[in-house]
C-alpha positions in Angstrom: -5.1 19.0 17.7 -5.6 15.5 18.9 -6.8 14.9 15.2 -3.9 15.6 13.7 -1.6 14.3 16.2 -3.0 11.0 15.2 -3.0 11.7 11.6 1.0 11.9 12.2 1.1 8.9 14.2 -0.7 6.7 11.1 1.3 8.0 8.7 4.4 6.9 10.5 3.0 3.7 11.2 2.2 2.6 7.8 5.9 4.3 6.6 7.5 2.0 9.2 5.9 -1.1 7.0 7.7 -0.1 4.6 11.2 -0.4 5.4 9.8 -3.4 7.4 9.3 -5.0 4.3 12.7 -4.4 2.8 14.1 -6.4 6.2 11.6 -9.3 5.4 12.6 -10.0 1.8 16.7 -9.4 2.6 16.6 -12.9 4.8 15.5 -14.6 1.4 11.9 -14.8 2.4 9.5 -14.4 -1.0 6.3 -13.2 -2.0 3.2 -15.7 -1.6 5.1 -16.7 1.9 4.9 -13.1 3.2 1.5 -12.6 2.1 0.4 -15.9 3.4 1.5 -14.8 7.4 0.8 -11.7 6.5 -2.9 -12.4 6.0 -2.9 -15.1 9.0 -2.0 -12.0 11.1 -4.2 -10.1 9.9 -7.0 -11.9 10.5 -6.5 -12.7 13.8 -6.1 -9.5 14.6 -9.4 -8.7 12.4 -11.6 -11.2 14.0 -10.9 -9.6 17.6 -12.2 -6.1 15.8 -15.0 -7.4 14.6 -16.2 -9.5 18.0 -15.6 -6.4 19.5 -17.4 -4.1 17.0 -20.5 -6.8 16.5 -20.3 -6.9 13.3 -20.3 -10.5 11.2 -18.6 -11.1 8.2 -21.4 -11.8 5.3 -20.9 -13.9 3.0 -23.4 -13.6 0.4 -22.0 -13.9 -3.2 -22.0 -10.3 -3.8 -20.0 -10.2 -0.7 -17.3 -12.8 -2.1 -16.8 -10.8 -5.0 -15.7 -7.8 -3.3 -13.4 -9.8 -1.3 -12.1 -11.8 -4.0 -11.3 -8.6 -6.2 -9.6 -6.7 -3.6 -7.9 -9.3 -2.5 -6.2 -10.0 -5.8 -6.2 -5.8 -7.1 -4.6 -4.8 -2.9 -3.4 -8.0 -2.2 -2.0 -11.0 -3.6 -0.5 -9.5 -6.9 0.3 -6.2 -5.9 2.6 -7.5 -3.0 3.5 -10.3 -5.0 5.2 -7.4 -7.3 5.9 -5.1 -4.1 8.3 -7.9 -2.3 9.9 -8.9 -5.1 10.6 -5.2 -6.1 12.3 -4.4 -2.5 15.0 -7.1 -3.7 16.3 -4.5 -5.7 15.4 -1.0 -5.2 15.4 1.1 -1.7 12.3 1.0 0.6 12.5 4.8 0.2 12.1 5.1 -3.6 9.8 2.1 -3.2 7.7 4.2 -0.9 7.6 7.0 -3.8 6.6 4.7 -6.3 4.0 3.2 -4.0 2.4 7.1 -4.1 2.0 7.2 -7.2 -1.4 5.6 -6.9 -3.6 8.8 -7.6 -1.5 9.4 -10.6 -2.4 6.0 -12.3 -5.7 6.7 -10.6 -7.3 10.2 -12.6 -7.0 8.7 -15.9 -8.3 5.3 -15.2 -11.1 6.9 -14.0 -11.2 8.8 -16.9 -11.7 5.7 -19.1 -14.0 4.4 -16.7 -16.2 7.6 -16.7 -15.7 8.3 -12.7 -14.4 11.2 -13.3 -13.7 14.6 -15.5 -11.1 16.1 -17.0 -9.8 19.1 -15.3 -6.7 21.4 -16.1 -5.1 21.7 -12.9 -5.5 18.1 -11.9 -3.9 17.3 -15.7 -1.2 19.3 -14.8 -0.9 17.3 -11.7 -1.2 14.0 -13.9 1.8 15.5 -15.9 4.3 16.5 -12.9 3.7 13.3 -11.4 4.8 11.1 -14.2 7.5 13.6 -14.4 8.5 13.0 -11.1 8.5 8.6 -11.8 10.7 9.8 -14.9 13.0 11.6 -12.4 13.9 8.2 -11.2 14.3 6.2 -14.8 15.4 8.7 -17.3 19.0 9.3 -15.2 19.5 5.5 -14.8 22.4 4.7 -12.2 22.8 8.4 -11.6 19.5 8.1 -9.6 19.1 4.5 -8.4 22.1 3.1 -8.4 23.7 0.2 -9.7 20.1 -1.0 -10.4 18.3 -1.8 -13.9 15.9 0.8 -14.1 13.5 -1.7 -15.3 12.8 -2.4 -11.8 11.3 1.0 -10.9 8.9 0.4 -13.7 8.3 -3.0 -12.2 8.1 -1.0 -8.6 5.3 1.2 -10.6 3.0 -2.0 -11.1 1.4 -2.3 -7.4 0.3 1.4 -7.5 -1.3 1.3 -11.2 -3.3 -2.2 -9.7 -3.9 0.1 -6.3 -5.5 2.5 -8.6 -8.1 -0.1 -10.6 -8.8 -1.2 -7.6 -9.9 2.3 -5.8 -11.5 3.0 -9.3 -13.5 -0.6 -9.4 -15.0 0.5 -5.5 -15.9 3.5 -6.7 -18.0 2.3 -10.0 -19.5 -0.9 -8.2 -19.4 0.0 -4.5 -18.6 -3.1 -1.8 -21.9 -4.6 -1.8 -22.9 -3.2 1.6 -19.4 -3.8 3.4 -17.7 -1.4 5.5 -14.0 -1.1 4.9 -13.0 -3.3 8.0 -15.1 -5.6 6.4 -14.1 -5.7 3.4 -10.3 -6.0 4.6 -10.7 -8.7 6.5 -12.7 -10.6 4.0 -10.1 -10.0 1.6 -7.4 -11.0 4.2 -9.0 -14.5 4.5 -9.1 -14.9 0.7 -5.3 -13.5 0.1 -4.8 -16.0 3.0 -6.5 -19.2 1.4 -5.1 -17.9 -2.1 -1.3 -18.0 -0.8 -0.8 -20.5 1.4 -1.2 -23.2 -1.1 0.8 -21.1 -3.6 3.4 -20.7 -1.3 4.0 -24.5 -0.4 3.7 -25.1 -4.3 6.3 -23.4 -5.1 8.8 -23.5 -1.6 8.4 -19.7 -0.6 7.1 -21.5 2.9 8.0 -19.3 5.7 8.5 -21.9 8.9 7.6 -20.0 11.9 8.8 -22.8 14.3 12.7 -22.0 13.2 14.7 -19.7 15.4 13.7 -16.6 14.7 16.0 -13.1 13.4 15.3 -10.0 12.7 13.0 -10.7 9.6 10.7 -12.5 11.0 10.0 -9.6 13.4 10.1 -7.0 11.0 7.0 -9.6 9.2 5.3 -9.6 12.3 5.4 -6.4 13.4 4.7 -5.2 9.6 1.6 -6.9 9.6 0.7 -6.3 13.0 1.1 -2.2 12.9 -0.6 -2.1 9.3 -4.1 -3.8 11.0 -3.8 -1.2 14.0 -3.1 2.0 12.1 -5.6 0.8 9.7 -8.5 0.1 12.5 -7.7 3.6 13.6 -7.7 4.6 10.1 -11.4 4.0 9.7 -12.2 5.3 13.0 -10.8 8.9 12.3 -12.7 8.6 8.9 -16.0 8.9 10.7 -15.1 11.3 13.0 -12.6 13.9 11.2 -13.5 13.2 7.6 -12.2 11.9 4.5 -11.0 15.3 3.3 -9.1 15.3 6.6 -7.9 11.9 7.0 -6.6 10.6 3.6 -3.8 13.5 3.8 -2.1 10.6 5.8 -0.9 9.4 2.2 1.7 12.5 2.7 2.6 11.6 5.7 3.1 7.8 4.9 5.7 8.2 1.3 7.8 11.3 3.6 7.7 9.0 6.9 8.6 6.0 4.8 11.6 8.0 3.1 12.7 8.5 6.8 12.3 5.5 8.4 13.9 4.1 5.4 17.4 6.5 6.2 16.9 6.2 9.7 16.6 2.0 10.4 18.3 0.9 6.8 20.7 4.1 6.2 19.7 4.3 3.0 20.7 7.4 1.3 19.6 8.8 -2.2 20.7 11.3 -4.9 19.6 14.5 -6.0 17.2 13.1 -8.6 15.6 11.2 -6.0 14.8 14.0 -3.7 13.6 15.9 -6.9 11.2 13.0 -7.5 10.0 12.6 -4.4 8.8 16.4 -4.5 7.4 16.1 -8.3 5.4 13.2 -7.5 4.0 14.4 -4.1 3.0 17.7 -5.6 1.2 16.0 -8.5 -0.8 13.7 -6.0 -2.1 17.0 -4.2 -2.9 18.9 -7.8 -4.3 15.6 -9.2 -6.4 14.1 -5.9 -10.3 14.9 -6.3 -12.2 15.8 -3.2 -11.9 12.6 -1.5 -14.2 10.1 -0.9 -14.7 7.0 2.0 -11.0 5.5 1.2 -10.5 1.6 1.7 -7.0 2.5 2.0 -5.6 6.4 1.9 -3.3 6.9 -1.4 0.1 5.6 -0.6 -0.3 3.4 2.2 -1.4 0.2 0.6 0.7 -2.7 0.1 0.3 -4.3 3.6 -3.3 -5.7 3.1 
């Protein structure tokens, strides 16, 4: 019971990031200045684990190239996308869109050779897309007064979430553990945007007064390191077959938090695609194995 009472408390952590996020980029904040504090939070936050777990971070060249690669596949360009996405579209389609990630997943690991063809997971490959198309094909009628370009835009974080699950599983992490590996990848996001984010004047100034966005930053980034933390810990002792059904919990928490905090509200076709989509992940998911991140809950690296 205790396991799955925590199960529902990660999944509505990570979905509370989400609407978060939405909050951040409506004070005019951008991309590679989000990531940038994001990252700096993140590894302060990390560094505390690890002193308290023992464990170093190695920094041998395999190691670097892990970090490096997740860092720019679950980090840098995928929230780069993400926040400038949430300009546009609701955090709670966003949060559909962002579960999409075993749906882009199956066939790229088809082309890769990590996986086989089966009929009921190509079924689920086929009522997920149809689900995405829920939210394009009906244009305003489903999103709003919003180009539907940008839900295929919204689409690109979960298709580089899903080369990046697919590039783990063909070359492994070189020895890391997943804290490892995120915090690695935290300090390389971190090093990547700062510059990038003074180069082009998305600087976030943390000495201004603050408002509610720069809360909703720090308290993204800070619940995202704890429910991830935890994350890894009810891996080793519940299971990945247990744990990564947090990915459910995350897109429907997410499409709650995002009614509840931002009073979003959605049509019909919405609703419909939120059911497509989250009963194509379930047909389409494999037997999963050790996660970095569980399907619909990355973004917040």
């Amino acid at each position: 019971m205790r396991f799955w009472l925590l199960l529902l408390v990660l999944g509505a952590g990570w979905g509370l990031t989400q609407p978060f996020s939405k909050l951040v980029v409506s004070a005019g904040y951008h991309g590679f200045g989000i990531i940038f504090w994001q990252s700096v939070i993140g590894i302060l936050l990390l560094a505390g684990l690890s002193l308290a777990r023992g464990k170093r971070l190695p920094l041998g060249r395999a190691q670097i190239h892990v970090y490096v690669i997740i860092a720019v596949l679950g980090t840098v360009v995928p929230n780069l996308v993400s926040y400038t996405t949430y300009r546009f579209l609701d955090a709670g389609i966003m949060s559909i869109l962002i579960s999409m990630v075993p749906i882009f997943a199956f066939p790229i690991a088809l082309l890769m050779g990590n996986d086989q063809m089966k009929l009921l997971r190509l079924a689920g490959l086929l009522i997920g897309f149809t689900g995405a198309m829920f939210l394009i094909l009906p244009g305003q009628a489903a999103i709003g007064q919003v180009s539907v370009l940008w839900v295929l835009v919204g689409l690109i974080p979960s298709l580089l979430y899903a080369f990046e699950g697919n590039w783990v599983a063909r070359f492994g992490t070189a020895g890391l553990d997943p804290m490892q590996v995120i915090f690695g990848a935290s300090i390389v996001g971190a090093l990547v945007s700062g510059p990038l984010a003074l180069m082009n004047a998305t600087w976030i100034n943390p000495l201004t007064p603050w408002g509610v966005p720069d809360y909703a930053l720090v308290a993204s980034s800070v619940i995202h390191t704890i429910v991830y933390a935890s994350y890894v810990w009810l891996l080793g002792a519940a299971g990945p077959v247990f744990t990564v059904q947090v990915g459910y919990v995350v897109t429907l928490s997410g499409v709650f938090w995002a009614r509840l905090l931002l009073g979003e509200s959605y049509s019909g076709w919405v609703w419909a695609a939120l059911v497509l989509v989250l009963t194509g992940v379930f047909l389409v998911q494999p037997k999963p194995k050790l996660a970095l991140v569980p399907d619909g809950a990355e973004g917040q690296n």
